[in-house]
C-alpha positions as CSV (number, residue, x, y, z in Angstrom):
1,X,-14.7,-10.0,-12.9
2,X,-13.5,-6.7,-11.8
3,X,-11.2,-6.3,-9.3
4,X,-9.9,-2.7,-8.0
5,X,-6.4,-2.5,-6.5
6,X,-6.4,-0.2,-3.4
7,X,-2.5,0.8,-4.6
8,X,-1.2,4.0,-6.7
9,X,1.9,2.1,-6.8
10,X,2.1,0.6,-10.8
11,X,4.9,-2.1,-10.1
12,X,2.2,-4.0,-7.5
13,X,-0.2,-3.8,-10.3
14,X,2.4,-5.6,-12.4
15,X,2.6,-8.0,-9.8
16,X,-1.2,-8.7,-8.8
17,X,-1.4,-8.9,-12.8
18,X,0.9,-11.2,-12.9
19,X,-0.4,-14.0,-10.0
20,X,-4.0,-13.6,-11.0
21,X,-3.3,-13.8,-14.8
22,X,-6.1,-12.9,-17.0
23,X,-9.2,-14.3,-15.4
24,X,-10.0,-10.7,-14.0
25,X,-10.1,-7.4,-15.1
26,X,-7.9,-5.2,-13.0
27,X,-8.1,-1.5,-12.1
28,X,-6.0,0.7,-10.1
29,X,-7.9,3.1,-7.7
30,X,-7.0,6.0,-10.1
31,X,-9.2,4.5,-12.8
32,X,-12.4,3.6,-11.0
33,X,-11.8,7.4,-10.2
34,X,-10.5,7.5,-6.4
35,X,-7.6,10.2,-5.6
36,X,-7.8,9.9,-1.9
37,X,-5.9,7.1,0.0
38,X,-7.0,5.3,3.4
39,X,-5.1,6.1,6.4
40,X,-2.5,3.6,7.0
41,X,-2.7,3.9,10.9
42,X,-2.6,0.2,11.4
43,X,0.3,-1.6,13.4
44,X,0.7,-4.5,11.4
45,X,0.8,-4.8,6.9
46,X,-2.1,-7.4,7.6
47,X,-3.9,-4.5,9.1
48,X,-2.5,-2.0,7.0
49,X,-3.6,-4.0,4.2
50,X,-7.4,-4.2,4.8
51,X,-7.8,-0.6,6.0
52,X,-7.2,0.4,2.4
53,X,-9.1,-2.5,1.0
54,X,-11.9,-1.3,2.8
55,X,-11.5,2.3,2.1
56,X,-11.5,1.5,-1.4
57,X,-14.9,-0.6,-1.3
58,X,-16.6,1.7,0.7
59,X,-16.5,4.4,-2.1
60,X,-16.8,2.2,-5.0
61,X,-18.9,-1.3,-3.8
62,X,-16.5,-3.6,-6.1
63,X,-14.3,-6.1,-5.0
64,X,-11.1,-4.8,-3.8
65,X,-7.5,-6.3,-3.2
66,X,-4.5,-4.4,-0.9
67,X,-1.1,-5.2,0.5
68,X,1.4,-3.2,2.6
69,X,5.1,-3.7,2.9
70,X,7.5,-2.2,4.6
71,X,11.6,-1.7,5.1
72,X,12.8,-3.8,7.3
73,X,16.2,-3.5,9.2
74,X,17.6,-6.0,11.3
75,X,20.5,-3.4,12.7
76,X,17.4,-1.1,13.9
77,X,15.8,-4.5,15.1
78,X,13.0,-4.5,12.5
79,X,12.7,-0.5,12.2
80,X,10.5,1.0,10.3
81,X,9.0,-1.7,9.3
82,X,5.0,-1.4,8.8
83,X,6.2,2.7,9.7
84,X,8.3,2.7,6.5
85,X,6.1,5.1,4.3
86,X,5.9,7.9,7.4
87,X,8.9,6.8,9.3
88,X,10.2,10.8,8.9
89,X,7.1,12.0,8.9
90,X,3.5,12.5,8.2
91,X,4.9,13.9,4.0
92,X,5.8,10.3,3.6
93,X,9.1,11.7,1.9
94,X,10.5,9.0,0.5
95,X,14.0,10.6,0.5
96,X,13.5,11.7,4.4
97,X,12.8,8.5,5.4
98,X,15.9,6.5,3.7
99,X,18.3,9.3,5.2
100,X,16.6,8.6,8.7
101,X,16.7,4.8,8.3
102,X,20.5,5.5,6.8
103,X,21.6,8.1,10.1
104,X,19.5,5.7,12.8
């Protein structure tokens, strides 16, 4: 069976590959020819998590898998958790946002 992962990231396809083993054939979003990526405006990774899993089925109909994860720091009480990827803005810079984590 095919599944697509709604990721661009290539160590979480390592990772799906690795729990799921070889009893499905999976493919990043790249391959089954998406470029786009969902809006991550959800508050929680749960949410997070099936916005782009649905994003991802929409365009293509085939079974889809997602996760979100996030930094988070218990001297900025949980900060920027599910936030992590835009936490310095909309660019998602990763650089800009581990300076802000590291001057907050």
């Amino acid at each position: 069976m095919k599944i697509i992962l709604a990721t661009k990231n290539k160590g979480k396809v390592a990772e799906f590959a690795s729990i799921l083993g070889d009893k499905f054939e999976l493919i990043t979003q790249a391959e089954a020819g998406i470029t786009e990526s969902a809006e991550e405006n959800g508050t929680t990774y749960a949410e997070n998590s099936r916005l782009k899993a649905k994003f991802i089925f929409e365009k293509t109909g085939l079974p889809t898998m997602a996760d979100d994860s996030g930094l988070e720091c218990d001297a900025l009480d949980g900060a920027p958790g599910v936030y992590t990827a835009r936490y310095a803005g909309d660019d998602k810079d990763f650089n800009k946002n581990m300076d802000k984590v590291l001057y907050e």
